[in-house]
Residue frames relative to the residue before (quaternion, step in Angstrom):
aa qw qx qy qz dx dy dz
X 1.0000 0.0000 0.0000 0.0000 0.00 0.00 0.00
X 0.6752 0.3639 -0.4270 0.4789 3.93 0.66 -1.17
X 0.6466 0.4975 -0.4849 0.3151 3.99 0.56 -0.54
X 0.7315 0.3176 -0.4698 0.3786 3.64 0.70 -0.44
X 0.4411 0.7027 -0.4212 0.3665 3.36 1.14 -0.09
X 0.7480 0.2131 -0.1977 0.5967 3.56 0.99 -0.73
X 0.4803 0.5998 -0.5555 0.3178 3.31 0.89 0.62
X 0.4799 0.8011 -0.1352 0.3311 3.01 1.71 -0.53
X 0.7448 0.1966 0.5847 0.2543 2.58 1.37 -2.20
X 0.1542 0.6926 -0.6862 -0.1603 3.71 0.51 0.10
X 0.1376 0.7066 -0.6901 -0.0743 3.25 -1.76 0.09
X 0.6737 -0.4602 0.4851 0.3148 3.61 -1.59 0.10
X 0.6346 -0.2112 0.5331 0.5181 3.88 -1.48 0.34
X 0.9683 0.0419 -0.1768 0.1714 3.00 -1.26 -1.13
X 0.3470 0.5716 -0.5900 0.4526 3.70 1.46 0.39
X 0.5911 0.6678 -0.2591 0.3708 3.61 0.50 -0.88
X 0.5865 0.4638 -0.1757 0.6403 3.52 0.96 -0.88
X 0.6451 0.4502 -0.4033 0.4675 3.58 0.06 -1.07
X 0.6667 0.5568 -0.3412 0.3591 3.32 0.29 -1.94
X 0.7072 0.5091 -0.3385 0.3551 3.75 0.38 -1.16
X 0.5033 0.6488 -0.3467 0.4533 3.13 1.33 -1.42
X 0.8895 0.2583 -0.1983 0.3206 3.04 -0.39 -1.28
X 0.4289 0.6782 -0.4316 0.4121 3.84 1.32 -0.10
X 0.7076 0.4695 -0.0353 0.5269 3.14 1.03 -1.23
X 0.4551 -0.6993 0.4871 0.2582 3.56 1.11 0.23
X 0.6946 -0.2425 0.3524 0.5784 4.13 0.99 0.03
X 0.6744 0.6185 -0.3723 0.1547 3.36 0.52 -1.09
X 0.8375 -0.0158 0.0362 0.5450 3.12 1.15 -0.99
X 0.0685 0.7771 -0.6137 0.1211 3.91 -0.10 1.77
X 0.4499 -0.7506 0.4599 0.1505 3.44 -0.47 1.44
X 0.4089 -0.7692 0.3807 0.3101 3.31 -0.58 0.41
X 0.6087 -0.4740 0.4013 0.4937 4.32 -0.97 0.53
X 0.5368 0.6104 -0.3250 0.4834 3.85 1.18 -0.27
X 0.7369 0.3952 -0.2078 0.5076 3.64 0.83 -0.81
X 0.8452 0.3428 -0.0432 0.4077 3.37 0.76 -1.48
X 0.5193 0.5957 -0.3840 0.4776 3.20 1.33 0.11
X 0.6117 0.4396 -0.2481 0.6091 4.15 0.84 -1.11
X 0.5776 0.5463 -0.4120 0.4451 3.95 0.74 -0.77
X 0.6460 0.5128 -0.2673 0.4983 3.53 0.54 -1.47
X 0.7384 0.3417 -0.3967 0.4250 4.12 0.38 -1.00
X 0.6221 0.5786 -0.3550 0.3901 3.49 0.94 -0.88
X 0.5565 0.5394 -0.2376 0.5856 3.62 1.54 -0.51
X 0.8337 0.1954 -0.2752 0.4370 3.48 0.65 -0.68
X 0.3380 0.5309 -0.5672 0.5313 4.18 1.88 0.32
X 0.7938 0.3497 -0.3347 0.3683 3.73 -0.64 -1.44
X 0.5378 -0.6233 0.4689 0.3200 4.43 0.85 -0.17
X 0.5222 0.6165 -0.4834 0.3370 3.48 0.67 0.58
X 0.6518 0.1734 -0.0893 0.7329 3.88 1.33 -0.12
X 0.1470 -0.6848 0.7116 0.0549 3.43 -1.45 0.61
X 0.2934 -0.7341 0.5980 0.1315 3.73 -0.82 1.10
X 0.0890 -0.7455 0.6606 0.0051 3.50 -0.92 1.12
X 0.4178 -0.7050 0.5129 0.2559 3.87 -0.80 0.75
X 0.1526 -0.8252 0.5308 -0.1179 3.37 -1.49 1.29
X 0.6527 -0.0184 0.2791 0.7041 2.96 0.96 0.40
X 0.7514 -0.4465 0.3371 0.3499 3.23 -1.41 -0.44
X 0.5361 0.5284 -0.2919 0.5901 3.28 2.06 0.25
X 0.3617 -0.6147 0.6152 0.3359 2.92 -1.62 0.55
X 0.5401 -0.6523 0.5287 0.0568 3.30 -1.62 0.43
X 0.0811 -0.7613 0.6404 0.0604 4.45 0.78 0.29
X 0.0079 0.5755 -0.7982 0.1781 3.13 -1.73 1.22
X 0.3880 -0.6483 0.6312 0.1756 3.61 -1.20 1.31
X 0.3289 -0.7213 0.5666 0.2250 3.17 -0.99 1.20
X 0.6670 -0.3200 0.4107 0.5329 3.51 -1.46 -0.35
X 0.8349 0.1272 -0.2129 0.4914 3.80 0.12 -1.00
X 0.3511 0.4368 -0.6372 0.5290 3.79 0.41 1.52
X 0.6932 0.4405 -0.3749 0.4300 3.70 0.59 -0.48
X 0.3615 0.6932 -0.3654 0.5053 3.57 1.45 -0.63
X 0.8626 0.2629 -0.1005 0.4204 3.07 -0.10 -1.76
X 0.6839 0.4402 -0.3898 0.4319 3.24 0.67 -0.38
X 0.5407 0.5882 -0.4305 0.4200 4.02 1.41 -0.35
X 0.6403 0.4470 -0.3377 0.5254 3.70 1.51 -0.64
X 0.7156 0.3416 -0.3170 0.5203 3.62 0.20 -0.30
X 0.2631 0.7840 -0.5438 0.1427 4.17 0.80 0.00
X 0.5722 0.6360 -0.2342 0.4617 3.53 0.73 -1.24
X 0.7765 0.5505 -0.1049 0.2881 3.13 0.60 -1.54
X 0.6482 0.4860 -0.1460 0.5677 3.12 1.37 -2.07
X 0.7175 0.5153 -0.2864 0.3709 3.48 0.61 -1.12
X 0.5182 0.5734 -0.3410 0.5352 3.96 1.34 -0.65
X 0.5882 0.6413 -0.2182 0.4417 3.55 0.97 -0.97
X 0.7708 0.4223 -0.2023 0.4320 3.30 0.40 -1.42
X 0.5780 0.6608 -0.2488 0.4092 3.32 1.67 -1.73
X 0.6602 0.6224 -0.2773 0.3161 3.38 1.24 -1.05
X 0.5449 0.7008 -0.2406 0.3925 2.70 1.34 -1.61
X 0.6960 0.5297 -0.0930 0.4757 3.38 0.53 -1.59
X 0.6644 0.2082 -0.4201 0.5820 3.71 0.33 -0.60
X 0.5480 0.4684 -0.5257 0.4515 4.27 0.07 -0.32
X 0.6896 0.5057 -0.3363 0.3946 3.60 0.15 -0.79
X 0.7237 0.4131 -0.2478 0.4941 3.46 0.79 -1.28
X 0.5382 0.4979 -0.3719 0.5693 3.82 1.22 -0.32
X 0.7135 0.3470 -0.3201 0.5178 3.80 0.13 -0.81
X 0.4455 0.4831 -0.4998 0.5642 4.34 0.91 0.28
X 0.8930 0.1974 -0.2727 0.2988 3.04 0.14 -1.07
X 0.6062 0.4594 -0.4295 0.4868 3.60 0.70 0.46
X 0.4252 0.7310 -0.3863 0.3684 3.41 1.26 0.27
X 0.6849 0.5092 0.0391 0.5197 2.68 1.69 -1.83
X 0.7107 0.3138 -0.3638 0.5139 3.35 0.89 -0.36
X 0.5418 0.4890 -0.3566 0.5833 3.66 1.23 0.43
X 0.6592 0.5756 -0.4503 0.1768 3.25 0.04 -0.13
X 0.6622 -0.4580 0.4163 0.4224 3.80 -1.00 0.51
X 0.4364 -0.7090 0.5334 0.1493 3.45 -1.13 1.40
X 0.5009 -0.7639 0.2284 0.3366 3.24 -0.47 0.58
X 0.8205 -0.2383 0.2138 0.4736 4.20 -0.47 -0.04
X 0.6096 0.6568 -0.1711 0.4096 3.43 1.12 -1.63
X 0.5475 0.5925 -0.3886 0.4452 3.76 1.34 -0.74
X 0.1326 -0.7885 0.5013 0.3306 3.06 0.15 -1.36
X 0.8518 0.2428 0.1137 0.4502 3.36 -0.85 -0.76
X 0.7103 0.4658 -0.1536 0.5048 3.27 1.05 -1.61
X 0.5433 0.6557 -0.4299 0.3002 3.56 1.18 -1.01
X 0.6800 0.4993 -0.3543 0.4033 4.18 0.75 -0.72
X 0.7084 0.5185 -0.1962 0.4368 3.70 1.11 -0.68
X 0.6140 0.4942 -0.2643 0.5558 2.95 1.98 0.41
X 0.5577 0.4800 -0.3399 0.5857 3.16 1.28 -0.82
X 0.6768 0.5179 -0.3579 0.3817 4.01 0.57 -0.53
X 0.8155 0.3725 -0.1738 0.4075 3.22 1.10 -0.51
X 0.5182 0.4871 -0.3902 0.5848 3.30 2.10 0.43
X 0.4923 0.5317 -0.4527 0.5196 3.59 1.40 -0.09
X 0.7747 0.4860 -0.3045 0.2665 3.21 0.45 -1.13
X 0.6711 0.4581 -0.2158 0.5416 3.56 1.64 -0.75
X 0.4320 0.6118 -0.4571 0.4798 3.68 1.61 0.43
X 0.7711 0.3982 -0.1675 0.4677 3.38 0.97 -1.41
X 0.7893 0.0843 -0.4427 0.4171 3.60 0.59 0.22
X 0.3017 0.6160 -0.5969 0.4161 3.45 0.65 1.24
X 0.5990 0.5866 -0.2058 0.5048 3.28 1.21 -0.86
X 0.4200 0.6474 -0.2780 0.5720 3.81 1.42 -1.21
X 0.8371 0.3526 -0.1874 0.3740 3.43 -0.05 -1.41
X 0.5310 0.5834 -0.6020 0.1232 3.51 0.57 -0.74
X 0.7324 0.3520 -0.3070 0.4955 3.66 -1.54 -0.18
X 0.3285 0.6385 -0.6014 0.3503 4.12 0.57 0.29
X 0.6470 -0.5749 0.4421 0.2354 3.27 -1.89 0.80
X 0.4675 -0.5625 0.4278 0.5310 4.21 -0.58 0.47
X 0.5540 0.5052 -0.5352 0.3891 4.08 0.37 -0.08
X 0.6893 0.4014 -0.4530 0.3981 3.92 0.64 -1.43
X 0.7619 0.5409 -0.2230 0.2777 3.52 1.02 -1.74
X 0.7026 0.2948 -0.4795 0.4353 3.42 1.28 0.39
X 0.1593 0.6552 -0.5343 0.5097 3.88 1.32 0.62
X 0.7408 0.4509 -0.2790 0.4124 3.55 -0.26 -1.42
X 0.5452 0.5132 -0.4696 0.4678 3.71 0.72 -1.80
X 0.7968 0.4713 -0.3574 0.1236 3.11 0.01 -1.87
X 0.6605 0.4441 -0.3920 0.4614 3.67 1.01 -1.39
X 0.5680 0.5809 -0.5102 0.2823 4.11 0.67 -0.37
X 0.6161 0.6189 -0.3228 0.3648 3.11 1.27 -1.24
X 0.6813 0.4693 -0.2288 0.5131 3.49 0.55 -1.29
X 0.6268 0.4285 -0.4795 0.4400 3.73 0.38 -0.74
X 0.6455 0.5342 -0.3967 0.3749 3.46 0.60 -1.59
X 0.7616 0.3347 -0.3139 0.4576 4.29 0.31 -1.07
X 0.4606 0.3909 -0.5590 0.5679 3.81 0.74 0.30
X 0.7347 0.2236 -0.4021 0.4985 3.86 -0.50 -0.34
X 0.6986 0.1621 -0.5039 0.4814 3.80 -0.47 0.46
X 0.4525 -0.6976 0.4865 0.2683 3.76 0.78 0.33
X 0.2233 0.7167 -0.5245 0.4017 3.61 0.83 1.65
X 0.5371 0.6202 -0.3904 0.4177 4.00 1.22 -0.35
């Protein structure tokens, strides 16, 4: 992932991190623990060459990091793709969780209790057999066309 990332790109450790971050919609921002040793091990073995900025170091894909990254392309690029669909899933359950706005009133706390409450045994279920987890689909479905009033 950091080679196609600087194939892209030179950039710093923590542009790197960001980048992931945001690929991933939040989902998934490595820590300065992970990606930092990655980056030297990238820039011992010649696949990235560290150039000083400042008090940072700067990554640049070498010629034979592109090599290696032209053999593993398929590979890095499934990765990244992943990233992105998880992110774009963890948006959209963000959103169907999120806090109703002011305008509700009153009503706005008896919702939030009862989208906690279907977080936590949705949560109950994880690791559940394909018989419970399509039982569940089923009561989501139906709940979901009663609230746009489709039942």
């Amino acid at each position: 992932m950091l080679l196609a990332l600087l194939a892209e790109q030179p950039a710093h450790g923590y542009d790197l991190i960001r980048q992931l971050g945001d690929r991933s919609g939040g989902f998934y921002a490595p820590s300065p623990g992970m990606i930092y040793p990655a980056l030297t091990y990238l820039d011992e073995a010649g696949h990235a060459v560290a150039s000083r900025d400042g008090n940072r170091k700067c990554y640049t894909l070498t010629e034979t990091g592109r090599a290696h990254l032209a053999a593993r392309r398929e590979q890095a690029d499934s990765i990244l793709r992943t990233l992105a669909r998880i992110g774009g899933r963890m948006a959209d359950v963000r959103d169907a969780f999120a806090g109703v706005d002011d305008n509700c009133g009153s009503e706005t706390d008896e919702l939030h209790e009862a989208r906690h409450a279907i977080r936590h045994a949705l949560r109950h279920k994880r690791g559940c057999t394909a018989e419970e987890s399509r039982r569940i689909a089923a009561i989501l479905d139906r709940a979901t066309a009663e609230i746009l009033g489709q039942s």
